[in-house]
N, C-alpha and C positions, 0 to 999 in steps of 0.2 A: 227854608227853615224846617225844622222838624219839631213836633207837637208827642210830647210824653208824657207817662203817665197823667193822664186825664180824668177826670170826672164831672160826670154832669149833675148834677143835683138840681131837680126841676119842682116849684111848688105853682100848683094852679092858683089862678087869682081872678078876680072880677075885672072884665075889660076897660072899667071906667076907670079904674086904681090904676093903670098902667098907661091910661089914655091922657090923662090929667098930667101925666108924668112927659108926656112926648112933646117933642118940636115940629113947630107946625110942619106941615109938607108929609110928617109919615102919620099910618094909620094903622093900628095894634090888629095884627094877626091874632087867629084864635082856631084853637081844636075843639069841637063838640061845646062850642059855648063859650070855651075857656080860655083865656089870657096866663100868659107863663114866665113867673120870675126865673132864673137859673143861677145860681154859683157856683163856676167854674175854674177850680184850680189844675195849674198843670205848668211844664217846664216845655220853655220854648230854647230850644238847642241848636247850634250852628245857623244862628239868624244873619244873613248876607245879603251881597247883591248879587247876582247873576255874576258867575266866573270870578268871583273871588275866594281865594284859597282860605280866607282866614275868618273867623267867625263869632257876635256873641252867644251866648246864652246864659238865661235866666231861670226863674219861677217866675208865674205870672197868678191873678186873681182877680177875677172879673165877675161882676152883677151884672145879665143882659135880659133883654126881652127879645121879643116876634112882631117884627113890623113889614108893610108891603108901603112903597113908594114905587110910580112910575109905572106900577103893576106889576112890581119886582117885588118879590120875596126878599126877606133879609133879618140882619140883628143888629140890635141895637144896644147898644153899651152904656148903663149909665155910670158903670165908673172899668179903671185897667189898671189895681195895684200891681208893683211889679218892680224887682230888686236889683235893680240896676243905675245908677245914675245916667248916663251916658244913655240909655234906652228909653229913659222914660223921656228924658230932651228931645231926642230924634222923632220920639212917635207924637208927641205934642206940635213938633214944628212939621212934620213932613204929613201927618194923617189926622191931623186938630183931634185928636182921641184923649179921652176923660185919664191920661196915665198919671197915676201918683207913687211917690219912692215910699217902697217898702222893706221894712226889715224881715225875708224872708229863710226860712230852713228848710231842707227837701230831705227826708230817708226812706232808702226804699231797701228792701228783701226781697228774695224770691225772684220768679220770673213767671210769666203767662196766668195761667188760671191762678197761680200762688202767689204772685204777685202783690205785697203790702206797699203804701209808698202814708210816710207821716210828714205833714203837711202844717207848716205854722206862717202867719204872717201879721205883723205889726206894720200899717200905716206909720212915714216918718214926719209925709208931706203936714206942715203948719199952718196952712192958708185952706185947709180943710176937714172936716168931722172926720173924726179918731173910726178907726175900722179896725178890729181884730177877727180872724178868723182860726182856726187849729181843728182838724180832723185825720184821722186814719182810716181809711179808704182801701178797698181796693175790689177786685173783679169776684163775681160769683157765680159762674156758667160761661158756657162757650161762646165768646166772637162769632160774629156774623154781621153780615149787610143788614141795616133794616127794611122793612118791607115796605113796598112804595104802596102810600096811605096811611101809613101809619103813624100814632103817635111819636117814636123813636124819629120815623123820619122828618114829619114835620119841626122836630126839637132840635134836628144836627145836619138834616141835608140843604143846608143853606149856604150860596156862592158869592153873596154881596153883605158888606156892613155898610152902617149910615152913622154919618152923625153930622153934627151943629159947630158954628163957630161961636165967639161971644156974641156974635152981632146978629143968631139965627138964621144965615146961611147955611143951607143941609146941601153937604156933600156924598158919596158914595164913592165904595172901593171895591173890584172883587179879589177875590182870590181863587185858586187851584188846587185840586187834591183829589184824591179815588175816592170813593165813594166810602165812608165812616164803616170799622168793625166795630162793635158794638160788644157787651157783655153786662146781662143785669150785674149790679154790685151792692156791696153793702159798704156802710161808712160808720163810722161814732163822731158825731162832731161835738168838741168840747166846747168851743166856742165861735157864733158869729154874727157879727154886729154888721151887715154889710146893709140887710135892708134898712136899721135905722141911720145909717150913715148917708143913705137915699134920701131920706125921708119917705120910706115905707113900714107898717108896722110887721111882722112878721110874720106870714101867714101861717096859717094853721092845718094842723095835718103831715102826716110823716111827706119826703118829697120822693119824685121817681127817680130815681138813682141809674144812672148808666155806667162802665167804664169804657174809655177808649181803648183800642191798639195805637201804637204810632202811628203817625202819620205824616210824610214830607207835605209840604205848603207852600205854596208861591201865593204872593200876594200882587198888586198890581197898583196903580198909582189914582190919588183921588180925580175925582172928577166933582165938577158941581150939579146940581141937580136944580131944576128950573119947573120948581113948583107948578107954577101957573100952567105948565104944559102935563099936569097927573091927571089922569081919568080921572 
């Protein structure tokens, strides 16, 4: 698959806030103290299997954190709105991940540094808290690798997700990709309800703002994770 127009939007947070939050087996990563909510929208494009000519794609929008299981680095998702019916089934049966159908619009202008992309989504799923989000986004400075140690890195250079079944079974997955370009960015966001649809209150203070370049992605298939054997 391929990963577009992206945007990180990161708000620091206290590691108990986000620890209270997790399934047993993982334990909340932290940069200089700090634990990190993210909302991240973006259009996931020609999503397939290996050697298949034909493809979905969507918009997607996801609330994650920074967790380490196994001694792995990773993310962890507390929720994956996302506008697709047929998508959000697959990834609930094939990867037990928090997806719910959303009513999503994507527009974008521009290309590279000029790049605008307006971004809206309405939760449809019923058996779940209402989540809206809507921002205008886009890149503000030049792409690049970020630098190993670094805050940027620690927020995006991550090659496994985690998560839980109903029953608290913690599985993991990885994925593939080069190595993130990066560009500070700015945003206006009108609206977003994502941390109360968590049950977080919404932190305080402007967030770090990334945008991505694209990026192809292969993902790879769950596996379980057998707590009792975690450092």
């Amino acid at each position: 698959m391929r990963w577009r127009d992206l945007l990180f939007a990161h708000w620091p947070v206290d590691p108990e806030t986000v620890d209270r939050a997790l399934p047993e087996g993982l334990s909340v990563d932290t940069y200089d103290g700090d634990a990190y909510l993210g909302v991240v929208p973006f259009v996931m494009a020609d999503i397939r299997p290996r050697g298949s000519p034909v493809g979905l794609s969507f918009a997607e929008l996801n609330l994650r954190t920074y967790v380490t299981a196994e001694g792995r680095p990773g993310v962890y998702f507390f929720n994956l709105d996302a506008d697709d019916r047929i998508g959000v089934r697959l990834a609930r049966s094939l990867f037990r991940l928090p997806y719910y159908r959303a009513s999503m619009s994507v527009g974008t202008r521009g290309e590279g540094r000029s790049r605008e992309v307006r971004f809206r989504s309405r939760r449809l799923t019923t058996d779940a808290p209402a989540a809206r989000f809507g921002a205008t986004y886009g890149p503000d400075g030049t792409f690049s690798e970020p630098e190993p140690g670094s805050i940027e890195a620690f927020l995006t250079e991550r090659y496994r997700f985690y998560t839980a079944d109903d029953d608290g079974r913690l599985y993991s997955g990885d994925i593939e990709h080069e190595p993130w370009r990066l560009a500070p960015a700015w945003a206006d966001v009108r609206a977003n309800t994502l941390f109360r649809a968590n049950g977080f209150d919404h932190p305080e203070g402007e967030p770090i703002l990334h945008a991505a370049a694209p990026i192809d992605v292969t993902a790879g298939r769950l596996r379980r994770v057998d707590i009792r054997s975690r450092p």
